[in-house]
N, C-alpha and C positions, 0 to 999 in steps of 0.2 A: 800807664800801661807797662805791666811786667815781660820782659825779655826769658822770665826764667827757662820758659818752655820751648824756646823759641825752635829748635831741634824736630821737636817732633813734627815742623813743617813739611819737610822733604820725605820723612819716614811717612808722614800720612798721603803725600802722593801716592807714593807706592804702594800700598794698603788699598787705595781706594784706584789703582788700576788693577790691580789682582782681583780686588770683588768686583768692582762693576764688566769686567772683561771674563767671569767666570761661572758668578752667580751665587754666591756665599755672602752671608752678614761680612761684613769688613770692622764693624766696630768692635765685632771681639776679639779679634785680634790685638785690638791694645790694652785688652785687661789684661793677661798678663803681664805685659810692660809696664801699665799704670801700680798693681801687684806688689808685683817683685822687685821692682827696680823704684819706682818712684813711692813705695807705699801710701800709696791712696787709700785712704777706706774705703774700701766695696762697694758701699752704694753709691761714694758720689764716683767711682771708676764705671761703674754700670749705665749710672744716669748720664755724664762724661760721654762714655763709650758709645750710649743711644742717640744723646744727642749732634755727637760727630755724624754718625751714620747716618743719620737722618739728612742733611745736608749734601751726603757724598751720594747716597742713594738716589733722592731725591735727582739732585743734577745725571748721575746716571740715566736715569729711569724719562728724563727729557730725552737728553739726546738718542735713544734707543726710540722714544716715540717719533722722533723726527724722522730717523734712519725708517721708519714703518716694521720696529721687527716686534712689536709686541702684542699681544692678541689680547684686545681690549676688551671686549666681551666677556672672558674667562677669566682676566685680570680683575676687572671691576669689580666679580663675580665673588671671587678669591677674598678681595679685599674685605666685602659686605660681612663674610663667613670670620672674616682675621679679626675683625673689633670687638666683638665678645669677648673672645677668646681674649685680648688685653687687657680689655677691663678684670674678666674674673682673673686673669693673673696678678695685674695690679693691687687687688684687695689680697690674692693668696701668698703676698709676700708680710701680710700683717700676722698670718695665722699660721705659716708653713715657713719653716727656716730656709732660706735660700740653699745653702750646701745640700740638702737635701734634691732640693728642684735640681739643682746643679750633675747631682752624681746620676740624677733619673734620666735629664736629658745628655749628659755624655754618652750614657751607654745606649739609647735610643741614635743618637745622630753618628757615635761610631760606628755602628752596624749598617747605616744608611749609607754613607761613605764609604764601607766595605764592598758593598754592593753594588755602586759607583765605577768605584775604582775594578769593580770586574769586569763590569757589562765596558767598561773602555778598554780592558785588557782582551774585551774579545770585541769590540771592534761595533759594540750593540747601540745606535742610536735611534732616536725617535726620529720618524719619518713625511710626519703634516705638518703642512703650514700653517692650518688652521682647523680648530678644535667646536665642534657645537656646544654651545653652553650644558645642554643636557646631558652629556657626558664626564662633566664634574658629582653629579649629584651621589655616586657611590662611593668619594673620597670628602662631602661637603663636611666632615668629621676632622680632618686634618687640619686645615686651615685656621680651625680654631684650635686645637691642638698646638701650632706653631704661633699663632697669637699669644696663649696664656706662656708659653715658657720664652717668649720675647721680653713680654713686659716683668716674667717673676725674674728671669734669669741675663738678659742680655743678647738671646740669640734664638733664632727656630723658626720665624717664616722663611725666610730664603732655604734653611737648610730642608725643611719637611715640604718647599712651594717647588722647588723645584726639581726633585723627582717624581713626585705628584704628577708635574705637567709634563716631564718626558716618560716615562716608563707607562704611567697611568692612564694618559691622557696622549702619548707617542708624539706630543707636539715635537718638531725639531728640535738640536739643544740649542741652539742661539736662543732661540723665540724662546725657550723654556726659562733660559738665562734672564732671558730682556721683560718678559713676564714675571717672574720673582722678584725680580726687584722693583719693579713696581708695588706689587703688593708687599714688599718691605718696607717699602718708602712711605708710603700710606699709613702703614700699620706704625712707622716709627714717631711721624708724628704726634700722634693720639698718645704713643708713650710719654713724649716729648713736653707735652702741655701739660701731661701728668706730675713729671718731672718738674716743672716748673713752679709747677705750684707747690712741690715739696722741697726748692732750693736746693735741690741735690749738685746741680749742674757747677763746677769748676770756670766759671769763665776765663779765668786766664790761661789756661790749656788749653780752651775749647776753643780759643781767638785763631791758634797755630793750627790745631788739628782739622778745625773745621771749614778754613781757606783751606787748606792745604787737600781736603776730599774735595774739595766743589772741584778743582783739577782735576785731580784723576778722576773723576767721577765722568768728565766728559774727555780724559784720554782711554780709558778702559773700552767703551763702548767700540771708539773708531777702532783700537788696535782686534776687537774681538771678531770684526770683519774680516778679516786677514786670517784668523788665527785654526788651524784644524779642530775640529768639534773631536779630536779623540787628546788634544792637548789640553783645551779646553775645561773636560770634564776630569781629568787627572792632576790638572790644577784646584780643582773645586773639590775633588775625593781627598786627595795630601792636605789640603785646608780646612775641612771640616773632620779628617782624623788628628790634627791636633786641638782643633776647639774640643774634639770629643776626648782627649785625652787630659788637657786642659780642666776640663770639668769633672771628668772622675777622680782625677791628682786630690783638686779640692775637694771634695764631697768624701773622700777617705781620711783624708788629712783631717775634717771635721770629725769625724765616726771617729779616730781612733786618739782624739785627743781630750 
């Protein structure tokens, strides 16, 4: 067993109590670091990146079932809607350049984080505890939407699942929190075995990073009890306006090279 990564231990705690405490992918957060700093090649930082998350989510997405704050009905529901959308991302990464997928969902999830980051700036949160399934059925287009640019790109259930179920659906934001990560956890899976069987996955990075989210992944949840839903959701807006800037840097960077 290699030491080399040993580092990214403690940095992936922290990672995986920012997302699981907020409600945002967590694993992209280390492609740029896998990137820029450790030059990874892309796909196995992507495959890497899922396959951390899948572990930090996962454990997230327990302890939040435990706590009772997620709406399992609309989650499951979420989920059924997310697997498609995986698979056809996984085959559109054979046929479609990733930087491409890349610079489409930057500017799609910055705008969404814009928007975020308002409705906290004036104070606007969802208000039920709990959502009838048949009130999904006008947004049942998203999920697979955040599905296919999961698996082409590394990131987009959490970020497209969880304004969906506050704004759309006005579930509270915890519960919209502790619902999206469920259905990212699910959906990271299926990426995960996908991955696996294309040898993408780095295991000696993924030994560090992936202890290291099972952690936070069940400190996130207890601290998000505590935490004000207007801090909450301003954590989740400033974190997905850098994934979303993150991916237009690169999707230009390709175009103009």
């Amino acid at each position: 067993m290699s030491f080399e990564y040993w580092y990214m231990f403690p940095l992936s705690i922290v990672v995986a109590i920012l997302a699981n405490s907020s409600g945002f992918s967590g694993g992209v957060l280390f492609q740029p670091f896998y990137n820029l700093f450790l030059n990874i090649p892309i796909q196995n930082a992507v495959a890497t990146g899922i396959a951390t998350e899948t572990v930090g989510m996962t454990s997230g997405a327990i302890r939040y079932i435990y706590y009772k704050m997620v709406d399992l009905p609309v989650g499951f529901t979420m989920v059924m809607l997310t697997i498609p959308g995986v698979v056809i991302g996984n085959h559109a990464l054979i046929v479609i350049n990733e930087n491409v997928l890349k610079l489409v969902l930057g500017f799609i999830v910055l705008f969404v984080a814009t928007m975020q980051l308002v409705y906290a700036m004036k104070r606007t949160f969802g208000k039920r505890d709990k959502v009838p399934v048949e009130d999904i059925y006008p947004f049942m287009w998203i999920p697979i939407v955040g599905g296919f640019f999961s698996a082409s790109s590394g990131t987009g259930v959490c970020e497209l699942a969880q304004p969906v179920l506050e704004k759309g659906l006005d579930l509270k934001t915890k519960k919209s929190n502790a619902t999206a990560i469920l259905v990212e956890a699910t959906a990271d899976w299926v990426i995960t075995i996908l991955n696996l069987h294309a040898g993408l996955i780095m295991w000696e990075l993924w030994i560090f990073t992936g202890s290291g989210v099972i952690i936070g992944g069940q400190i996130g949840p207890y601290l998000s009890k505590y935490l004000p839903d207007r801090l909450l959701k301003i954590v989740f807006s400033l974190s997905v306006v850098v994934i979303g800037i993150f991916y237009i840097f690169k999707g230009i960077k390709w175009l103009v090279s």
